[in-house]
C-alpha positions, 0 to 999 in steps of 0.5 A: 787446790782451790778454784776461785770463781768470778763472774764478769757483767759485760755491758752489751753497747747497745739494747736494740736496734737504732730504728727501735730504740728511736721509739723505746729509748736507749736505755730500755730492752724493747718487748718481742712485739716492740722490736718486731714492729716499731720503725719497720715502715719504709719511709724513704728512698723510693725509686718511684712513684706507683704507675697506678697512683702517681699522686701518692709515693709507694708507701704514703701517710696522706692516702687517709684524710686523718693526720697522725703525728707519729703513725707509731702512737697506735699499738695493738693491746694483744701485742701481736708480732707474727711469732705471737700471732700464729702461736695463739691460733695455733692453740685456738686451732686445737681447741677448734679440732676439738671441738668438731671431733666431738660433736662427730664422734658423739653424733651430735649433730643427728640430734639437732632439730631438723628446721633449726638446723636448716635455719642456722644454714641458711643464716651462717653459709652465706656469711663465707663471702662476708668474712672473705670480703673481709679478708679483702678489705683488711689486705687493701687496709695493710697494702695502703695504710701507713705506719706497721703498728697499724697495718701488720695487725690489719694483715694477720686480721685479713687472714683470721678472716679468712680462718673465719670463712673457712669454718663457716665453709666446714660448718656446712660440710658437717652439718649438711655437705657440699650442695649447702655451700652452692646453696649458699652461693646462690643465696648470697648471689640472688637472694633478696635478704643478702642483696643489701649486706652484698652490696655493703661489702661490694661498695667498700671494696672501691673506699679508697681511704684505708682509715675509713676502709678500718672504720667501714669494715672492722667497726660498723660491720662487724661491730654489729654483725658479730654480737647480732649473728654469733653472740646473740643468734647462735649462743642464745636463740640456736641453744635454746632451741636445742642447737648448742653443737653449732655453738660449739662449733662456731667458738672460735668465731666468737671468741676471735671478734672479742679479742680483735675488738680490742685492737679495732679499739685501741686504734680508733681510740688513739685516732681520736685522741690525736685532734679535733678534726681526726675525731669528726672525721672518724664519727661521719664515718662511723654514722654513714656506715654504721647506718648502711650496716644496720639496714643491710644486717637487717632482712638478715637479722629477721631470716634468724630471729624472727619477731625478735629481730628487731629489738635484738638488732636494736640492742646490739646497735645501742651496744656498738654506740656505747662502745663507739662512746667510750672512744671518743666518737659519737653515734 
């Protein structure tokens, strides 16, 4: 007896949803992050106006001053959904476990100089209520923003945010316990080389706009405020002085700010892009915050580096401007 085998191709009748293929095309399988994101917006049939913004609709494109064609132009290079997302930091997660059994077990932390140790304290536990305000911001940005390329990634920004202060918080548990975080607390609360940089989070707080809430937050802040304190502060100027265990146990933070920066990229790159006006708007924000930023990072910068400050703060606000160049903004 012989067996004859055949194979039938069966042609599915369609490749993806009908909201999706709007963006992709009917003729192409969509990605994960493409069908997870594109034409997930609520556009229509809203029962009402909200009680607390009556000129705008529940979900609105005219709550920023910048006009986009197609919402669904800004992308996230990471390609970021949710399954994505969580599957990333959940390997980075591992390697954040790691990193802390390490410098326990091997007591590190008891070779740290005692006056550096204190320094990194006093610079890094106040910045828990930095990273908070920033998971703020970034919630505001994806409650009021328009279009989910643009705001799921603000969302899952929000929350690395809160991953941020929540290892600064275990930062100071391990090196020092829980009397540093009310230390810190008082500092950020009193202290007159935070009130500044206080104030810088406070006031963007109350920016109604989340386009320019995106620009405040995301680019001016923590475009200096990263490669100034982690970059140049903890991975140079702490590991020269012998504290390289705070370097690793602050990795992640560094880590997650170089990739994140290429979404904040991505987006004001493509704002831009779009017209003349979108352009103008995002450099007078960019300028205003950027300098407000500076100033604020600034008694905070000489808390950490001492005569260095200067220069170091200036070197990363040349940086930041060359990054903003390259997108199309001016300084």
């Amino acid at each position: 007896m012989s067996i004859d085998l055949k194979t039938v191709n069966i042609k599915p009748l369609r490749l993806t949803y009908a909201h999706v293929a709007k963006y992709v095309g009917d003729n192409k399988v969509p990605t994960r992050y493409q069908e997870a994101t594109f034409g997930a917006q609520p556009s229509v049939n809203f029962h009402y106006r909200p009680t607390w913004d009556p000129d705008h609709e529940l979900f609105d494109p005219t709550r920023t001053a910048v006009k986009m064609k197609d919402w669904y132009a800004i992308t996230d290079p990471r390609q970021f959904y949710y399954g994505s997302w969580t599957s990333t930091r959940a390997k980075q997660q591992e390697t954040v476990e790691a990193n802390f059994s390490f410098v326990e077990s091997r007591g590190l932390i008891a070779l740290l100089p005692e006056a550096v140790k204190k320094r990194a304290l006093e610079v890094l536990t106040p910045l828990r209520h930095v990273a908070w305000g920033a998971n703020m911001n970034n919630s505001q940005i994806c409650a009021l923003g328009y279009g989910t390329t643009f705001t799921a990634p603000a969302m899952f920004h929000a929350m690395d945010n809160l991953a941020v202060a929540q290892y600064l918080t275990r930062l100071a548990l391990t090196l020092e316990g829980p009397e540093r975080l009310d230390q810190g607390k008082s500092a950020w609360l009193h202290d007159a080389n935070w009130q500044l940089l206080r104030r810088y989070v406070e006031d963007t707080f109350v920016v109604p706009d989340p386009v320019e809430l995106f620009v405040a937050q995301n680019l001016a802040l923590d475009g200096l405020l990263y490669p100034l304190i982690f970059d140049t502060y903890v991975d140079s100027a702490l590991a020269m002085q012998g504290g390289s265990a705070i370097s690793m146990l602050t990795a992640f933070i560094t880590e997650w700010h170089a990739e994140s920066a290429r979404w904040v990229d991505a987006v004001i790159k493509t704002i831009a892009a779009e017209s003349e006006e979108n352009r103008a708007l995002l450099t007078q924000w960019f300028r205003h915050w950027e300098e407000r930023a500076a100033d604020a990072l600034t008694p905070i910068s000489v808390l950490a580096m001492g005569d260095a400050a200067a220069s170091a703060l200036e070197e990363v606000r040349q940086g930041l401007a060359n990054r903003v160049k390259k997108l199309g903004l001016a300084r």
